[in-house]
C-alpha positions as CSV (number, residue, x, y, z in Angstrom):
1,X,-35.3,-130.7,-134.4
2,X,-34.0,-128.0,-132.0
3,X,-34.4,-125.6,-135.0
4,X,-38.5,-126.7,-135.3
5,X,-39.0,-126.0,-131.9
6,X,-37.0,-122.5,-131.8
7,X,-39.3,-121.7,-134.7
8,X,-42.8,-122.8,-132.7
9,X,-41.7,-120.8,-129.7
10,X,-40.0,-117.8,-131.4
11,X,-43.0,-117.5,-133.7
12,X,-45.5,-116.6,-130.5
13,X,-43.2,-113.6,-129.5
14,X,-42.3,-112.0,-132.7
15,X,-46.1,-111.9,-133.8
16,X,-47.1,-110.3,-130.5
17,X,-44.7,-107.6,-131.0
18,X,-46.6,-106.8,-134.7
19,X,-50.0,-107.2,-133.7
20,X,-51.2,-103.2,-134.4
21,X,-49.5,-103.7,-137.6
22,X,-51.6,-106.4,-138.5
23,X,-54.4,-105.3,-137.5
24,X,-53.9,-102.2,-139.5
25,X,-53.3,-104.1,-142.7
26,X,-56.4,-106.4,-142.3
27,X,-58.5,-104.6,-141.0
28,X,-59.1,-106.4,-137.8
29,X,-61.6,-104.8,-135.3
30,X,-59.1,-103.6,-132.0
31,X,-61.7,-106.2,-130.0
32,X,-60.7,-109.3,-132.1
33,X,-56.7,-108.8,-131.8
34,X,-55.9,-110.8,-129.5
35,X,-57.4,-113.8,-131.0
36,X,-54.6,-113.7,-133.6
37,X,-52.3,-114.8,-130.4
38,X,-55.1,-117.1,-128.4
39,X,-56.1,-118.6,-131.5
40,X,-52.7,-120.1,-131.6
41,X,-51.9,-120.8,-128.1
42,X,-55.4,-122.7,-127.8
43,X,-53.9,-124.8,-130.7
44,X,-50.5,-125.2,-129.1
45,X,-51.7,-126.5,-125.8
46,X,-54.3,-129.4,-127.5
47,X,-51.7,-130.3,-129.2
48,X,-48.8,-130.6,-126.4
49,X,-50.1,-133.7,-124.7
50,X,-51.5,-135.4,-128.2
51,X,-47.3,-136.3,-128.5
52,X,-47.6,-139.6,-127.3
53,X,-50.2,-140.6,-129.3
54,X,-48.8,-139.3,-132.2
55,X,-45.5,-140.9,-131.8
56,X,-46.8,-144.1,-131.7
57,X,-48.9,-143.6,-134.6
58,X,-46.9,-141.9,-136.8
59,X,-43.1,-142.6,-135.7
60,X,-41.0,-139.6,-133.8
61,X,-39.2,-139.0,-137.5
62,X,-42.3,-138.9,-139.7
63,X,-44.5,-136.8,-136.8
64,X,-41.7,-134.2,-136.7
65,X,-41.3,-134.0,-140.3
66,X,-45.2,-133.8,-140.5
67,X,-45.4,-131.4,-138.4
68,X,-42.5,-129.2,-139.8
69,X,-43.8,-129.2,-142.9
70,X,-47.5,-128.4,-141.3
71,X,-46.0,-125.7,-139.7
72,X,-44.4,-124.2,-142.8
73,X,-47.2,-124.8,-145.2
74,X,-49.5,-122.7,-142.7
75,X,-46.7,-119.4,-142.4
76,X,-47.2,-119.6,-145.9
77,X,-50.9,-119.1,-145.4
78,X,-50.6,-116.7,-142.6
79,X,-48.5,-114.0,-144.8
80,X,-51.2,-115.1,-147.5
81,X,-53.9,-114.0,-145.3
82,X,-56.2,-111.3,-147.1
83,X,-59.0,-111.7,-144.1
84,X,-59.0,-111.8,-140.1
85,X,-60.8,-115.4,-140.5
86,X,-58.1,-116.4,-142.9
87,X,-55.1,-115.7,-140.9
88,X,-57.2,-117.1,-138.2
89,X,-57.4,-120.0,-139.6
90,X,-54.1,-120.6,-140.7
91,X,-52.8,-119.7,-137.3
92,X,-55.3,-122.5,-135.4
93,X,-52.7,-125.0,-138.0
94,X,-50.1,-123.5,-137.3
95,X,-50.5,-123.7,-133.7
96,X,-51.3,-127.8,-133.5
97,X,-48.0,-127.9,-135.4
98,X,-46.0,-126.2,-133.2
99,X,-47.4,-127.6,-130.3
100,X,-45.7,-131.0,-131.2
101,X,-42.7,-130.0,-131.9
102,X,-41.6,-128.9,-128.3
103,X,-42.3,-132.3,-126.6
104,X,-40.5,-134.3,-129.7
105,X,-37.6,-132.7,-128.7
106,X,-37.7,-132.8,-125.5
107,X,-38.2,-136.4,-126.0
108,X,-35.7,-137.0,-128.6
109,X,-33.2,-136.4,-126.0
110,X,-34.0,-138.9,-123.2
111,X,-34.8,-141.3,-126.2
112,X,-32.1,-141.2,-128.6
113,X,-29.1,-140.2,-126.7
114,X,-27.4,-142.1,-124.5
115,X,-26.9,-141.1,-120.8
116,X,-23.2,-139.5,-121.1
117,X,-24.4,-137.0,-123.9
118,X,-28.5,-136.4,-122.1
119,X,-27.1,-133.3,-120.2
120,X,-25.3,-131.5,-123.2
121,X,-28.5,-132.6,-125.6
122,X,-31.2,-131.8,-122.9
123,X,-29.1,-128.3,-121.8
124,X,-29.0,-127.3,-125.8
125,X,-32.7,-127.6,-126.1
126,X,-33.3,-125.5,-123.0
127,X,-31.5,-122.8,-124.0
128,X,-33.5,-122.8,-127.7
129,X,-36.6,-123.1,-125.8
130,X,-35.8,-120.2,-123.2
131,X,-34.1,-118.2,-126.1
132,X,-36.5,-118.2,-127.9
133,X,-39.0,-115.7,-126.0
134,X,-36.4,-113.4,-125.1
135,X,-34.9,-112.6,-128.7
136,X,-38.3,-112.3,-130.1
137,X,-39.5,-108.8,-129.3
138,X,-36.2,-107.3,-131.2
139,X,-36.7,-110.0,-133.7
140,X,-40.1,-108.7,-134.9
141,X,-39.7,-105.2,-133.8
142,X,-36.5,-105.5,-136.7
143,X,-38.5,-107.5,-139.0
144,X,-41.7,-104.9,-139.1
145,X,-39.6,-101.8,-139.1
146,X,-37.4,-103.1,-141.4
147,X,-39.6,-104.8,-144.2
148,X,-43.6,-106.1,-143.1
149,X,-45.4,-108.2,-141.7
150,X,-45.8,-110.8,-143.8
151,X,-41.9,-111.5,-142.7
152,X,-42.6,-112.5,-139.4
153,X,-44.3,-116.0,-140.9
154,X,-42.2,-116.4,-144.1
155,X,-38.8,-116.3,-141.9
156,X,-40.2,-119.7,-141.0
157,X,-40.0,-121.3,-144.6
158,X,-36.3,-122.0,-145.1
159,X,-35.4,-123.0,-141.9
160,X,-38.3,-125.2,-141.8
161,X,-37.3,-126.7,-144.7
162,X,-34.1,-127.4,-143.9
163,X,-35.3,-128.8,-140.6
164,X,-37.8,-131.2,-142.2
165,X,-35.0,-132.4,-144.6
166,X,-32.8,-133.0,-141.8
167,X,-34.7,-135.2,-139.7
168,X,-36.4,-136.8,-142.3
169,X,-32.4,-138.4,-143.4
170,X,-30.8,-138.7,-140.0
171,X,-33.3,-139.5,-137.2
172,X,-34.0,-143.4,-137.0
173,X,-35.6,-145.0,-139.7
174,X,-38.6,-146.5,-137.7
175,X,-42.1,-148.0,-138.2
176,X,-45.1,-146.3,-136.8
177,X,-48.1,-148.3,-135.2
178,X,-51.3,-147.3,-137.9
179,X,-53.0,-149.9,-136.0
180,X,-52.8,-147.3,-132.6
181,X,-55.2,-145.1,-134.4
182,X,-58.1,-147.7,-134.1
183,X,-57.3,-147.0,-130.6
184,X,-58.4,-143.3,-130.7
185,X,-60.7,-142.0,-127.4
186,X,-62.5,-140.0,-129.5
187,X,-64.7,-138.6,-126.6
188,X,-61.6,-138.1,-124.3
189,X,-60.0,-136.0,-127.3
190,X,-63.0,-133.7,-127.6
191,X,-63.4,-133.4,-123.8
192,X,-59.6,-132.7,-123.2
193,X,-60.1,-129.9,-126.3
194,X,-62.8,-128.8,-124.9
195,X,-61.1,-128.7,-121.2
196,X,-58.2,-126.8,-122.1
197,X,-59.9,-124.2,-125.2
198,X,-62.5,-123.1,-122.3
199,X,-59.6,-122.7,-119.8
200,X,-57.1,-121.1,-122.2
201,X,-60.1,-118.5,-122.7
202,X,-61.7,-117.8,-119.3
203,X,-57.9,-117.4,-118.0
204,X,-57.7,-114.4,-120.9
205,X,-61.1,-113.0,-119.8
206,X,-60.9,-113.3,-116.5
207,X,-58.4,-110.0,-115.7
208,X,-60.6,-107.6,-118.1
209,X,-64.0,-108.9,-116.8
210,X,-63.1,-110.1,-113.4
211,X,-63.1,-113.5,-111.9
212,X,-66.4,-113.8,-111.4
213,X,-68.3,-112.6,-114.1
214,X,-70.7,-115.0,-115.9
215,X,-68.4,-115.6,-118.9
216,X,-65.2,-116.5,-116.8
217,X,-67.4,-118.6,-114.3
218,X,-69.0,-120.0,-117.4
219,X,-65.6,-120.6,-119.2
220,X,-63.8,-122.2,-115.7
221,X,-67.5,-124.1,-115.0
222,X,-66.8,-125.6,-118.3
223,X,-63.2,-126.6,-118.5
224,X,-63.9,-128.0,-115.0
225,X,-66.3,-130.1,-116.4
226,X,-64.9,-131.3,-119.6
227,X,-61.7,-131.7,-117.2
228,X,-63.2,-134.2,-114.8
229,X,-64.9,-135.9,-117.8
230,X,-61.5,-136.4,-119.9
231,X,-60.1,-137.6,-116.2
232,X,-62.5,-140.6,-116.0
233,X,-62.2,-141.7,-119.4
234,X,-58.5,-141.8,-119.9
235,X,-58.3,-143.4,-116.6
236,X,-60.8,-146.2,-117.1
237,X,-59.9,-146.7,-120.6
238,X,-57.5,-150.0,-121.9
239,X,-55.6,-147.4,-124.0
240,X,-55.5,-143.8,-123.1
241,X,-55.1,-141.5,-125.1
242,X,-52.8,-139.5,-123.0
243,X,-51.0,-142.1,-119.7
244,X,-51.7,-140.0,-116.9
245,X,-50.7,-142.7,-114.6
246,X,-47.2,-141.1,-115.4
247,X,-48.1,-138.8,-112.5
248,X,-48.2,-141.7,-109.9
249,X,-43.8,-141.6,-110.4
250,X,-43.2,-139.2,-107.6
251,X,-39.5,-138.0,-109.3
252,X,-42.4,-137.3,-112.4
253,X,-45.2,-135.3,-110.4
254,X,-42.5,-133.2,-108.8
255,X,-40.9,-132.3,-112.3
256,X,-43.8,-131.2,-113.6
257,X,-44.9,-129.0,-110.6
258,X,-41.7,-127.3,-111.0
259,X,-42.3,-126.9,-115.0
260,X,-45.2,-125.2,-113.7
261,X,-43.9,-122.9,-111.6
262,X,-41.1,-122.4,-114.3
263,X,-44.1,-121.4,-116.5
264,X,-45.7,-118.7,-114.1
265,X,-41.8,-117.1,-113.7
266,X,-40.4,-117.5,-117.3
267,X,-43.9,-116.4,-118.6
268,X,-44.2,-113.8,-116.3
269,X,-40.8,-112.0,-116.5
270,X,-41.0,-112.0,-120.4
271,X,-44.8,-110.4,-120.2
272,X,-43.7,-108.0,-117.3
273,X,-40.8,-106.4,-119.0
274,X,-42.6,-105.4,-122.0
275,X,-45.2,-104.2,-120.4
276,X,-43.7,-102.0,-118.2
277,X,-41.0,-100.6,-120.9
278,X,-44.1,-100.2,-122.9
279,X,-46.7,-98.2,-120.9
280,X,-44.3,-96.5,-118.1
281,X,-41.1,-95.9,-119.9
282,X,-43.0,-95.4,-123.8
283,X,-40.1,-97.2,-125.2
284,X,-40.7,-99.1,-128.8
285,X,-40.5,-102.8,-129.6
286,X,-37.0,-102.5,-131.2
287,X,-35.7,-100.9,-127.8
288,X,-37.3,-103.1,-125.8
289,X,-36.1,-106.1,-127.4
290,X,-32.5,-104.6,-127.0
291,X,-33.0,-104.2,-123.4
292,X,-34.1,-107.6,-122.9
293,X,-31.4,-109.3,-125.1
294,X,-29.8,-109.1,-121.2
295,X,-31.3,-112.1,-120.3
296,X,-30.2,-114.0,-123.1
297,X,-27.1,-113.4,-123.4
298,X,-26.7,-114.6,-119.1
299,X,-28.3,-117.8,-120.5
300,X,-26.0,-118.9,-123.3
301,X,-22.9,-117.6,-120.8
302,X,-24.7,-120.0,-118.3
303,X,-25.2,-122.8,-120.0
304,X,-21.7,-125.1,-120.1
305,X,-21.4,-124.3,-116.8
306,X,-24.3,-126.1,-116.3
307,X,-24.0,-129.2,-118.2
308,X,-20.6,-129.7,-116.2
309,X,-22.5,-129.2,-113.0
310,X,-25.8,-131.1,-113.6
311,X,-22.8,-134.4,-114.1
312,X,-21.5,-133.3,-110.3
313,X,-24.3,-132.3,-108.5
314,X,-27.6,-134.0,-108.0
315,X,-30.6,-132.9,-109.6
316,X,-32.5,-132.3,-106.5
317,X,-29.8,-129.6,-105.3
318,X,-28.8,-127.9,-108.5
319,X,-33.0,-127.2,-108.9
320,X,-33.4,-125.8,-105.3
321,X,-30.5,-123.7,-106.4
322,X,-32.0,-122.7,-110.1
323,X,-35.2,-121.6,-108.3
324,X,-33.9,-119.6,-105.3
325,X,-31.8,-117.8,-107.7
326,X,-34.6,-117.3,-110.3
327,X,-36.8,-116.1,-107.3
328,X,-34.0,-113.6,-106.3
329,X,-33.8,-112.4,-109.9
330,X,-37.5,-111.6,-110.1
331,X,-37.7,-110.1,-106.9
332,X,-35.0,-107.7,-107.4
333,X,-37.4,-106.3,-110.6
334,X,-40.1,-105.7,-107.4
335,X,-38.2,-102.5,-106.3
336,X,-37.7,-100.8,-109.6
337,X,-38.8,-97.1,-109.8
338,X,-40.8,-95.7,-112.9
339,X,-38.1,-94.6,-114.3
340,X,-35.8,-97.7,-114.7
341,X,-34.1,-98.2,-117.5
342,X,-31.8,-100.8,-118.8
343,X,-28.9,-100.4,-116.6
344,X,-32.0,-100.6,-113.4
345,X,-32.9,-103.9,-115.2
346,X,-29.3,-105.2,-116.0
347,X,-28.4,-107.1,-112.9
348,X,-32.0,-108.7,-112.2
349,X,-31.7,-110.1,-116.0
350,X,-28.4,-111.4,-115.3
351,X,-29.5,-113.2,-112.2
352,X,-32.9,-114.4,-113.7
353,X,-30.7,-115.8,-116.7
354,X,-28.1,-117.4,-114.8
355,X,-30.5,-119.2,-112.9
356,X,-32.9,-120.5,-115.8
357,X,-30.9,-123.2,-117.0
358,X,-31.1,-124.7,-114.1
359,X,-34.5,-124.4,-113.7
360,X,-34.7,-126.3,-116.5
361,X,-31.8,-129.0,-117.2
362,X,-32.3,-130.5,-113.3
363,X,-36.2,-130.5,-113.3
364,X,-36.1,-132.6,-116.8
365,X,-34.0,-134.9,-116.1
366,X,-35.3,-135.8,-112.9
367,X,-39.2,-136.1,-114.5
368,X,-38.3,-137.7,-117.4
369,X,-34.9,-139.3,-117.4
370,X,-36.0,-142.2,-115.2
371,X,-39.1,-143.0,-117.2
372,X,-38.6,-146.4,-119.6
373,X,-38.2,-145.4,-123.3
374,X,-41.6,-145.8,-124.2
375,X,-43.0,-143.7,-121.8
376,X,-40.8,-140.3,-122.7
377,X,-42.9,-139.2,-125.6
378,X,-46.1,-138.7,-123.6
379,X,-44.7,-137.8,-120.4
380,X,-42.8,-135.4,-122.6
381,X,-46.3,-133.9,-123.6
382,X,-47.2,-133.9,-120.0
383,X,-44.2,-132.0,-118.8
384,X,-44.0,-129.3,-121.6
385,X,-48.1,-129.1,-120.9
386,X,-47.4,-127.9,-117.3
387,X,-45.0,-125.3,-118.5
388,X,-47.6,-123.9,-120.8
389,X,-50.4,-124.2,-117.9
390,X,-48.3,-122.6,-115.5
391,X,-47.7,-119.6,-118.3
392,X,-51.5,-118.8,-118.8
393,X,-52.7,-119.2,-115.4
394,X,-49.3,-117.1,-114.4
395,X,-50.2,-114.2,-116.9
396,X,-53.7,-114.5,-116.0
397,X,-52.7,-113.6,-112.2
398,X,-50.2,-111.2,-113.0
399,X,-52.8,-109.4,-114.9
400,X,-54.9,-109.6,-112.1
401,X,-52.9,-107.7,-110.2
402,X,-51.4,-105.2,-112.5
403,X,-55.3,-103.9,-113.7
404,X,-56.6,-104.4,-110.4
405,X,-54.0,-102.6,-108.0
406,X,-53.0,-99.9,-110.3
407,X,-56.5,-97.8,-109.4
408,X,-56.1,-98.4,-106.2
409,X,-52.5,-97.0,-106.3
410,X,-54.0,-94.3,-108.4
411,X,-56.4,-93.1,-105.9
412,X,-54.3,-93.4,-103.3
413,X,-51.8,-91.0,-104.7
414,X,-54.3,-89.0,-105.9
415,X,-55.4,-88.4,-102.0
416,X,-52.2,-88.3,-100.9
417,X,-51.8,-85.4,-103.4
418,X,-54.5,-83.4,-102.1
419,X,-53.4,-83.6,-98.7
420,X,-50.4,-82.1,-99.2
421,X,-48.2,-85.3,-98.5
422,X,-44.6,-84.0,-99.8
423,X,-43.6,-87.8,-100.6
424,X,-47.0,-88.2,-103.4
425,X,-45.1,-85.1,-105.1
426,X,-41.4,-86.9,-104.9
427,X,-43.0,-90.2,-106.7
428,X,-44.5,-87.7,-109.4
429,X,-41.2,-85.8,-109.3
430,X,-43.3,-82.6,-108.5
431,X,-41.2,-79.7,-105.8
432,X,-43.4,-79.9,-102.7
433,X,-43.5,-76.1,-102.8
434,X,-46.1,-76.4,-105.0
435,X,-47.8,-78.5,-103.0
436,X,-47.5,-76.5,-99.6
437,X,-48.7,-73.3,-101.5
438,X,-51.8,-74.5,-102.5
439,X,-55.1,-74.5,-100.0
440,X,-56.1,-77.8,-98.4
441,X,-58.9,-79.7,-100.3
442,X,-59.3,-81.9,-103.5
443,X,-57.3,-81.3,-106.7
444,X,-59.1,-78.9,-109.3
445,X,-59.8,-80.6,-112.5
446,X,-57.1,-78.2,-114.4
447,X,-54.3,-79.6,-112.5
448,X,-55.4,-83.1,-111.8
449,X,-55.8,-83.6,-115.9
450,X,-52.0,-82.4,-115.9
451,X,-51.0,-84.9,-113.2
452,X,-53.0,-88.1,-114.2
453,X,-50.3,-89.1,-116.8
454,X,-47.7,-88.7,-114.5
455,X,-50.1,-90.1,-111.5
456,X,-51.2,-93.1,-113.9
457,X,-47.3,-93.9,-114.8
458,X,-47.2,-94.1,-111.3
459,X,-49.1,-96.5,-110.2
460,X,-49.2,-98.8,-113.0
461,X,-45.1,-99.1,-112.2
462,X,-45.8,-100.0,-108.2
463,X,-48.9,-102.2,-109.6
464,X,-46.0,-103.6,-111.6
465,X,-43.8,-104.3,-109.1
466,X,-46.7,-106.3,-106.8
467,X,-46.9,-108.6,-109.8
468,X,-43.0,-109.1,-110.1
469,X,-43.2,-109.9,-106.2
470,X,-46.0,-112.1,-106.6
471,X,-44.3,-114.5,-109.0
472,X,-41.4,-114.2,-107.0
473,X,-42.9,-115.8,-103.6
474,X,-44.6,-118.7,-106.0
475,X,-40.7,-119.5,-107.8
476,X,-39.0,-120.0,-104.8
477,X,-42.2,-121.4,-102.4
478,X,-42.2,-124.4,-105.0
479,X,-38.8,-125.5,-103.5
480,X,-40.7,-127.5,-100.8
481,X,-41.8,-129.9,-103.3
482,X,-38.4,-131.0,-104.5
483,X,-37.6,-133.2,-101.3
484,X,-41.0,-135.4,-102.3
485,X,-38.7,-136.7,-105.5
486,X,-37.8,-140.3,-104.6
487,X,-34.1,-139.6,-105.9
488,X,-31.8,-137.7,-108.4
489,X,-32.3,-139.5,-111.8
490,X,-30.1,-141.8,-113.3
491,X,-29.3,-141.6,-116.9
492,X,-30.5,-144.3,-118.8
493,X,-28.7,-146.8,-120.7
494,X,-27.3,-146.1,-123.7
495,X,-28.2,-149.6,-125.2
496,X,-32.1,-149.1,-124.2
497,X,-34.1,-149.4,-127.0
498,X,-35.4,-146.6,-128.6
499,X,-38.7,-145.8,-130.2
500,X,-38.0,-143.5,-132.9
């Protein structure tokens, strides 16, 4: 199951790395691009809290293998793809696959395990579903240099296989409920597909045309709407499709705010690094991939340490540790010049990977390992939802920021350059001789076209570092929350029924 799931995620990353290469092959206008990616994640996130439901219906072992098999018939398609609506297609499919493979085995763990082995199950999973992100720019950097695109889908056929197989002859052998899908809100699904499709969107609109432009008012007016009418359904109805009264455990609510926050930081940092390797250093995918392998690395080190900590310490502590420490590690990217390189980013990755695991193993258990058995597969939806949330909104923001205050650093340099300021030349790296030599007034056009690259470098990389302080405040102000828990969760029985 763990190796479906490290698929879903990993598949998100490695495609983002190729996405000029598709578009090359295909023929894609530049405008319609990013679609390739949205298309998916607007799949993934309908899909998230549709677990529940699913498990009932179909079993956990027959929705994984389902979906598995969903997931690898659509690669198939994807490397197939001869057109931008094909591939489009074939990624929407893909995406509702994947989507339910993260909560399943999240789920699995608090359902199948018994409480001794939760930690060492739930810690294993975490460090697939973190990994995952973080090896997947050198991944499909490799995979395009090395052979094409069409790689970066069909790596997902024989693991995928082998996946399905193995669930398929060693999870439980249980029934479904057919019976559950005469149950089926139909409206609430449409409205909650509706709800989250507008908001994935207007959050990816809103940094290029601004917050309050007609389309991202239009978009937000919309999800708001769809939102609120989803909200009164499901809790009116006899059989929801998605138990939201799961919110009203306080140990549940405070789980998933931390996912959230989780979300905007692990999100965050993996989009950050990238883009500033990218556009201020001009380093490749491959490099970059390297560089960030850092962070990694710190997280499978991490991880036994962990497991043999969560059985010592309570939850509430270890997570108030995970997130100071995660906070730490992003702020220490928040004071990186334009010219850091890997050994500038070392010790921040480090720090940010130490602390991720337990950001994650602490806040799980204490939403979901106190739930009854029969509640874990939608609450796992729920959870895993928040995580996903907290990424868009996260990259929304940080986008925000980055396109926003980089002009503003611009200009201000730029001023500071024509006043003769000898700290605007240090930033640019230019003697202040030549700056003293020169008469007072406005840059001539000659010499400002020579310093805008170096100018625009600049002040992306300080617009940078407002973004990596930003998410920074948000990790570690979510701490406050923790003490609203009712308690550190208990494992549950190993002789609880389960609902495989």
């Amino acid at each position: 199951m763990c190796v479906g799931m490290f698929m879903a995620i990993l598949d998100v990353q490695v495609v983002a790395t190729s996405l000029p290469t598709i578009q090359a092959s295909l023929h894609i206008a530049p405008a319609q691009m990013s679609w390739i990616q949205t298309t998916y994640l607007i799949a993934e996130v309908i899909a998230i809290p549709l677990t529940g439901f699913l498990t009932r219906l179909l079993s956990m072992r027959w929705l994984f293998v389902l979906a598995i098999s969903s997931f690898v018939a659509s690669s198939i398609a994807c490397a197939a793809s001869q057109s931008f609506f094909a591939l489009i297609a074939s990624r929407a499919i893909q995406g509702f696959s994947g989507g339910t493979l993260i909560p399943s085995v999240f789920s699995a763990v608090f359902v199948l395990f018994p409480g001794h082995r939760q930690a060492a199950a739930t810690t294993i999973a975490g460090v697939l579903a973190v990994l995952a992100p973080t090896v997947g720019p050198v991944v499909g950097g490799w995979i395009t240099q090395s052979y094409s695109w069409h790689w970066l889908f069909l790596i997902n056929v024989v693991p995928g296989i082998l996946a399905a197989a193995g669930v398929a002859t060693y999870l439980p052998k249980t029934k479904g409920d057919p019976a559950s899908a005469r149950e089926l809100d139909v409206a609430a699904l449409l409205l909650m597909a509706i709800g989250l499709a507008a908001l994935e969107i207007g959050l990816k609109q809103a940094p290029e045309n601004g917050w309050m432009s007609g389309v991202v008012v239009s978009l937000l007016g919309l999800a708001a709407i769809a939102g609120t009418g989803f909200l009164w359904r499901t809790l009116r109805a006899s059989h929801p499709l998605v138990d939201l009264t799961t919110f009203a455990d306080r140990s549940f609510a405070v789980g998933c705010t931390l996912s959230f926050v989780l979300g905007i930081g692990l999100f965050g940092s993996v989009y950050l690094m990238p883009v500033f390797l990218a556009l201020v250093r001009g380093y490749g995918s491959l490099e970059i991939g390297r560089i960030m392998l850092v962070t990694g690395t710190a997280q499978l080190a991490t991880a036994p340490v962990a497991v043999i900590l969560e059985r010592r310490i309570g939850a509430k502590a270890l997570t108030a540790f995970g997130f100071l420490l995660f906070g730490l590690g992003l702020g220490m990217s928040a004071f990186q010049g334009e010219n850091a390189d890997a050994a500038t980013m070392f010790w921040p990755q480090v720090v940010r990977g130490v602390a991720i695991m337990f950001c994650l193993l602490p806040p799980t258990r204490l939403a979901l390992g106190q739930l009854p058995a029969d509640r874990v597969p939608g609450a796992s939806g729920l959870f895993n939802l928040m995580r996903n949330l907290g990424g868009a909104i996260g990259l929304a923001l940080i986008d925000t920021v980055i396109y926003g205050r980089a002009p503003v650093h611009a200009r201000a340099l730029a001023a500071s350059l024509a006043a003769g300021d000898p700290a605007a030349a240090a930033v640019l790296g230019i003697p202040a001789g030549l700056l003293a030599n020169r008469a007072p007034g406005p840059v001539d056009p000659a010499t400002y076209a020579l310093l805008a690259p170096m100018i625009e470098k600049a002040s992306l990389a300080e617009a940078i570092n407002e973004a990596w302080g930003l998410v920074a405040i948000l990790t570690m102000l979510v701490i406050i929350v923790i003490p609203v828990a009712l308690r550190d969760a208990p494992a549950r029985p190993a002789n609880e029924e389960p609902i495989a």
